[in-house]
C-alpha positions in Angstrom: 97.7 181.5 142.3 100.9 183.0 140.7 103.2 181.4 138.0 107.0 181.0 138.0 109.8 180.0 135.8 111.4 176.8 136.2 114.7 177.3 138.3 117.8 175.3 139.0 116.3 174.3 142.5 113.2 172.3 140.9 115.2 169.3 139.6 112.5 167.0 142.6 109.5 168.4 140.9 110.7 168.1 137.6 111.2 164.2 138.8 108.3 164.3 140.2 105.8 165.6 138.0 107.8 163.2 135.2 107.2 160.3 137.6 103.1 161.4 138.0 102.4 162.1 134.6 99.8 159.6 133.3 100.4 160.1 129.5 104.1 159.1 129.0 104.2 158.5 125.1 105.6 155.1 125.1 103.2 153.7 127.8 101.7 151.3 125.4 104.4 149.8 123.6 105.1 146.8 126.2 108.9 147.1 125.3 110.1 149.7 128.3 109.4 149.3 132.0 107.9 152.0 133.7 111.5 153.2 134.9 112.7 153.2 131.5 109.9 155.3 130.0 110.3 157.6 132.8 114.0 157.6 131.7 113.0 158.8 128.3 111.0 161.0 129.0 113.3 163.4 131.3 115.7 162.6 128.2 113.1 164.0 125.8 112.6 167.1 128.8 116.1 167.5 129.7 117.0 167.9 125.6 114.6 170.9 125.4 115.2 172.4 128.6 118.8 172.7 126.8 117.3 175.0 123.8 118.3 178.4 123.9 115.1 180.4 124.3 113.2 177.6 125.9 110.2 178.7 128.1 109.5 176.1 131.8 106.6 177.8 133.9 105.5 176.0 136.9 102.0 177.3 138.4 100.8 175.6 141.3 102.9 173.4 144.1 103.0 169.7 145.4 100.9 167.1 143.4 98.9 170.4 141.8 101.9 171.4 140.1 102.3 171.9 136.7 104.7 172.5 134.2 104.1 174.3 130.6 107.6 173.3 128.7 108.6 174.5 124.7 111.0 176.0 122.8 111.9 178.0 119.6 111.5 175.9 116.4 114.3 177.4 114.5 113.9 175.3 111.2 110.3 176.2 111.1 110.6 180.0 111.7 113.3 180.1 108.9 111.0 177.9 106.3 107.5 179.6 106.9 109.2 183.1 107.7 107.3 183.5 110.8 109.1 183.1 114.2 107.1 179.5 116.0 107.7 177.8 118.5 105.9 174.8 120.2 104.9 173.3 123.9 106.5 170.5 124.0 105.1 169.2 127.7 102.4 169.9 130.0 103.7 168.0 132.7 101.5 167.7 136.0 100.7 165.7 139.1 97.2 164.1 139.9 95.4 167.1 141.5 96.4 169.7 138.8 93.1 172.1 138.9 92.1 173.3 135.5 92.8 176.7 136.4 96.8 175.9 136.8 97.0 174.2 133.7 95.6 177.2 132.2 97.6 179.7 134.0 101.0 177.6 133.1 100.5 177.1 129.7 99.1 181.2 129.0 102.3 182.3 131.1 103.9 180.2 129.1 102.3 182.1 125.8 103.1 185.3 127.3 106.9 184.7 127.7 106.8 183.6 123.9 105.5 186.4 122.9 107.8 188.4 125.3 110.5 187.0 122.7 109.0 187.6 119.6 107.0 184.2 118.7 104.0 184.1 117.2 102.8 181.2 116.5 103.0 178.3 118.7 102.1 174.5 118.2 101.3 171.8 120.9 100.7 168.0 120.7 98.1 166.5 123.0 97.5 162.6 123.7 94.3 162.0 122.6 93.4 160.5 126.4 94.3 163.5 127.6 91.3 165.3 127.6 92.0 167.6 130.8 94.6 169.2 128.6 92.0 169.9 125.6 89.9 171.6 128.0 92.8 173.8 129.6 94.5 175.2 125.9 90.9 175.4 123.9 90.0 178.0 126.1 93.6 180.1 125.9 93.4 180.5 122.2 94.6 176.8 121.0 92.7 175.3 117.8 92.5 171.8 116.6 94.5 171.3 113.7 95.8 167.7 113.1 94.7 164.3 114.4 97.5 161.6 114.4 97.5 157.9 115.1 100.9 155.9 115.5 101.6 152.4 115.2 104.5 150.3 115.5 106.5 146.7 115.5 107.6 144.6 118.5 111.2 143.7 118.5 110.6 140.8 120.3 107.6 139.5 119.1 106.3 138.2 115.1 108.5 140.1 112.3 107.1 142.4 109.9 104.3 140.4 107.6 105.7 139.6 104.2 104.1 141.5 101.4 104.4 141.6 97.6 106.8 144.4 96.3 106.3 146.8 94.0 109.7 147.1 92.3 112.6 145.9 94.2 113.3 147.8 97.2 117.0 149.0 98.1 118.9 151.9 99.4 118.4 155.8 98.3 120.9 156.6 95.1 122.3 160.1 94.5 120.8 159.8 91.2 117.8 159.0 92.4 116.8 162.3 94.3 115.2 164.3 91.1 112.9 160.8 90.8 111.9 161.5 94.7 111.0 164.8 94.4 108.6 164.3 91.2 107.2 161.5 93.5 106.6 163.5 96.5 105.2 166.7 93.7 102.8 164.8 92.7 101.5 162.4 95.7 101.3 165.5 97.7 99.5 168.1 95.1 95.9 168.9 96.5 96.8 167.8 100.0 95.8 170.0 103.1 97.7 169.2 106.0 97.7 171.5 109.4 100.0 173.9 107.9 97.6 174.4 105.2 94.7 174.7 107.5 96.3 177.3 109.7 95.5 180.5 108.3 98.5 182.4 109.4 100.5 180.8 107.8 101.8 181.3 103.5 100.0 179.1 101.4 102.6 179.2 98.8 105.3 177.9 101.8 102.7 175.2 103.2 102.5 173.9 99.4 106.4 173.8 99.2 106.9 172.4 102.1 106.6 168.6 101.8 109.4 169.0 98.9 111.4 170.7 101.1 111.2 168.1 103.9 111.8 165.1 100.7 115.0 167.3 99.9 116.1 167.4 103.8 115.1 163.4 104.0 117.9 162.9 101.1 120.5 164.9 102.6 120.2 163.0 105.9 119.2 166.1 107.5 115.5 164.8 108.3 116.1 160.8 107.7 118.4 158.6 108.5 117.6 155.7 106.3 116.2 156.6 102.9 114.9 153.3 100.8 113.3 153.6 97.1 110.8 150.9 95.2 113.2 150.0 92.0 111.3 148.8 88.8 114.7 147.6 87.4 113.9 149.8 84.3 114.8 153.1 85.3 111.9 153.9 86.9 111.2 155.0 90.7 107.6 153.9 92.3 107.9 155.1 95.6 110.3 155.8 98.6 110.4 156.0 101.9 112.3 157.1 105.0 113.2 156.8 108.6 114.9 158.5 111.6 116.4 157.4 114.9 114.7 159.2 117.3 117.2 160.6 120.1 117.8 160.7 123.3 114.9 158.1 123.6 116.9 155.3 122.2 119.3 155.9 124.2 117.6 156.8 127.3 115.3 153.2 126.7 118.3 150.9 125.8 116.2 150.5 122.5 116.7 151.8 118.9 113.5 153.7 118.1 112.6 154.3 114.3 110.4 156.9 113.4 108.9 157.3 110.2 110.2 160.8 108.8 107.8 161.1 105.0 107.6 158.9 101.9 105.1 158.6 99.1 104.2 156.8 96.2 103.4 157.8 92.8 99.8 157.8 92.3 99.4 154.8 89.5 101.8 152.6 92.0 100.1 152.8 95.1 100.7 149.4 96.4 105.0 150.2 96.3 104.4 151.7 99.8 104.0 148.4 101.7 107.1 147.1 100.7 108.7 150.1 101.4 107.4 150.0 104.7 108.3 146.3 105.5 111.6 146.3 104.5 112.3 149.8 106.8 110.6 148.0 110.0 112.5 144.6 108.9 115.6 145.9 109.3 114.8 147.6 112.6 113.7 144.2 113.7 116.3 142.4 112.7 118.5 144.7 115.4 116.1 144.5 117.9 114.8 147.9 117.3 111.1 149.6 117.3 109.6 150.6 114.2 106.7 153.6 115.0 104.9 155.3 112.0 102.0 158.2 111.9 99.4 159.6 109.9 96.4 161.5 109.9 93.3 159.0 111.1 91.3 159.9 108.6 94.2 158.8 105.8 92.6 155.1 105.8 95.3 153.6 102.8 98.0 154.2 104.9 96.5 152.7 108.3 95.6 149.5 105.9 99.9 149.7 105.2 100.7 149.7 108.4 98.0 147.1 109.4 99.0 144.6 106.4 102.7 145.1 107.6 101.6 143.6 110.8 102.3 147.0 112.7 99.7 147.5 115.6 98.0 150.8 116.8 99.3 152.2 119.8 98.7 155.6 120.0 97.3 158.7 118.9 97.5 162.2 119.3 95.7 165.9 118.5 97.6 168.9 117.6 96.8 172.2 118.0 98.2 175.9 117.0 97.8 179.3 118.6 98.4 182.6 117.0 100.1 184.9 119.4 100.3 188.2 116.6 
């Protein structure tokens, strides 16, 4: 069995294999017909297939087929100082042997490496065993384990809890406040950058500031809200991004949570932070999703008391290509 790149002539397998593939991400949401999340997803494939530097291998043929799509992560490679890149897709039909997987996704590898990348990410649905079996092997390690939940737009709003401070808008003068918050909620935590040792310690530790500073530039966020004690004094803050070209490709807005925090002596702020993010979303008939690690219980208890329901969940693993 030989592997190929992608070409201009594949558009019906590409169609094809989007149309066969079990684990489309929004599958459980009960707000998109099956056309529409097959819609957003060759949105989501389309969008990366237009990266300069992208990577589409297709071993096998027919309902075997499979494809191993990724791409550069520019912002990434610049922050850690280490050129990454991450699969994005292992698209495949029902018959896909573990040996094509396998052989897409290390060709894949090998024309990353061809351009210089060494470090690659991919995120796997957790039902998707099949694909755990195929990367482990290939040099993939677990690094991450996320669960999402989200809000209906059509069905019960956002349950009403108590706020910690009023809740309102990001202020310019507010940023320094956000930063000290995020300093401290995030001082001790190991998250998969951390775990990865290839990676710089000292960047992993910087980055969650960095990623605050992008959310309050509206580089990483578009919506920014803070918890307001009405004395001068931040508790907590929050953020959220439109996630593109899904919302466009599904006919509805899609929220993402982007990062927030609390400080540590003010925990309960995040709720209301949280509500009044998904309330507004509701209120235009938009979805509301937001992740964490499932092991980070106080924030799954947020999301539950905020009425948001579990809906998905997802492993991600790295591979070092140096």
């Amino acid at each position: 069995m030989d592997a190929r790149s992608l070409v201009a002539g594949d558009e019906a397998l590409v169609g094809r294999l989007i149309d066969l593939y079990p684990f489309k991400p929004y599958r459980h949401y009960r707000v998109w017909s099956r056309a529409r999340q097959q819609a957003m997803l060759r949105a989501d494939v389309d969008r990366v297939r237009g990266v300069g530097g992208h990577v589409a291998c297709v071993a096998g043929g027919g309902d075997e087929a499979v494809l191993a799509l990724g791409r550069p992560l520019d912002w990434d490679s610049g922050f850690f100082g280490v050129p990454m890149a991450r699969l994005d897709f292992l698209l495949r039909g029902p018959e896909a042997s573990p040996e094509s997987m396998a052989l897409a996704v290390t060709t894949a590898l090998e024309r990353f490496r061809a351009q210089g990348i060494r470090h690659v990410a991919i995120r796997v649905d957790v039902a998707d065993m099949q694909a755990v079996a195929a990367i482990e092997p290939v040099g993939f390690r677990l690094m991450d384990a996320l669960v999402t939940y989200f809000t209906h737009p059509h069905k019960e709003p956002p349950t009403l809890v108590r706020e910690v401070g009023h809740v309102r808008p990001l202020a310019p003068g507010d940023v320094d406040a956000v930063l000290d918050i995020t300093r401290e909620a995030y001082q001790g935590f190991r998250g998969r950058f951390h775990l990865d040792p290839h990676l710089p310690s000292d960047r992993s530790d910087e980055l969650y500031l960095e990623w605050a500073r992008q959310c309050c530039v509206g580089r990483m966020a578009d919506r920014v809200v803070v918890a307001d004690d009405g004395q001068g004094s931040i508790h907590g803050w929050a953020s959220t991004r439109r996630v593109e070209p899904a919302s466009t490709a599904g006919g509805v807005g899609l929220w993402a949570g982007s990062l927030g925090a609390c400080r540590r002596n003010r925990p309960g702020a995040y709720a209301g932070l949280i509500r009044a993010l998904a309330m507004e979303n509701y209120q235009r008939g938009d979805v509301t999703e937001t992740q964490t690690q499932n092991h980070n219980i106080a924030t799954v208890r947020v999301y539950s008391a905020v009425g948001a329901q579990y809906v998905r969940a997802d492993y991600t693993f790295h591979a070092w290509l140096g």
